[in-house]
C-alpha positions in Angstrom: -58.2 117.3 127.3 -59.9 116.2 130.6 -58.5 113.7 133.0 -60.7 110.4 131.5 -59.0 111.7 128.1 -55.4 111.7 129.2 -55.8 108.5 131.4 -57.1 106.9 128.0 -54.1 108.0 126.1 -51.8 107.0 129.0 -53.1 103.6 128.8 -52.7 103.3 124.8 -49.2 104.4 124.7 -48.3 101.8 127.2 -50.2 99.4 125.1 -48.2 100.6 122.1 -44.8 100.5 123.8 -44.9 97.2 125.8 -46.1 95.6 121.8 -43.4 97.5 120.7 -40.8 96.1 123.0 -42.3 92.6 122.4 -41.8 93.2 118.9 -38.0 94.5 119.0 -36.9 91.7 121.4 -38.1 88.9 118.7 -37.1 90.4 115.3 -33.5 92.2 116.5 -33.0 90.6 119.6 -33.5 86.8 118.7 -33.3 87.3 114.9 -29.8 89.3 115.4 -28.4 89.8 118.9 -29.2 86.6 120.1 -28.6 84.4 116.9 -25.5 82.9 118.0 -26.7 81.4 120.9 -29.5 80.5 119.4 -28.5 78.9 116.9 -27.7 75.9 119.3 -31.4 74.8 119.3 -32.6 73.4 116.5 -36.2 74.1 115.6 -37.6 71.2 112.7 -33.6 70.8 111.6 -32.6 74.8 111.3 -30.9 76.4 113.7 -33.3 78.5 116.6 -31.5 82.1 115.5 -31.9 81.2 111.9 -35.6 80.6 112.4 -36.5 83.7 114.0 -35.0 86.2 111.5 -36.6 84.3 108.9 -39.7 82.8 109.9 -40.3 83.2 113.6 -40.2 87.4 113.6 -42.8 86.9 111.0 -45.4 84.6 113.2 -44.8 87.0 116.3 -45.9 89.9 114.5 -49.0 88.3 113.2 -49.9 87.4 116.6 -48.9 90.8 118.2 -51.5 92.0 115.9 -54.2 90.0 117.3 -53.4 90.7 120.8 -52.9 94.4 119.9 -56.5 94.3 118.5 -57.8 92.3 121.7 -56.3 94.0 124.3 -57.4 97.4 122.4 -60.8 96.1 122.4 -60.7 95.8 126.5 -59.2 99.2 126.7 -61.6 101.1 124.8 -64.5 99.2 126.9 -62.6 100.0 129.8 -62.1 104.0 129.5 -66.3 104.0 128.0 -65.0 104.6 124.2 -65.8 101.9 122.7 -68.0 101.0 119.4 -71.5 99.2 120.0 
């Protein structure tokens, strides 16, 4: 693999990992590390913990998939792979 090739993957598997990180901080951290503490704030009359392992985890995801999808988009333009 040339040196373009290996800088792209470079780039996509930081991508990958920071989403991932994002990802596990929501749905483990807040949903189940965190809960306790969160579960002082109340968000629409339901504890703040309670909310992210049910419902918050949930809307996260959904939107890390958009900004996976978006940010991929500027990488591929960005290392000259991209679709036309």
């Amino acid at each position: 693999m040339d040196e373009q090739g290996q800088a792209y993957w470079k780039d996509v598997i930081s991508l990958i990992r920071n989403i991932l990180i994002v990802w596990f901080i929501v749905s483990f951290g807040c949903g189940i590390l965190f809960a306790d503490a969160l579960n002082n704030i109340k968000l629409g009359g339901y504890p703040l913990g309670f909310w992210f392992a049910q419902q918050g985890s949930i809307y996260v995801f959904v939107a890390l998939i958009f900004i996976y999808a978006k940010l991929m988009g500027k990488l591929d333009e960005k290392h000259d792979v991209h679709e036309d």
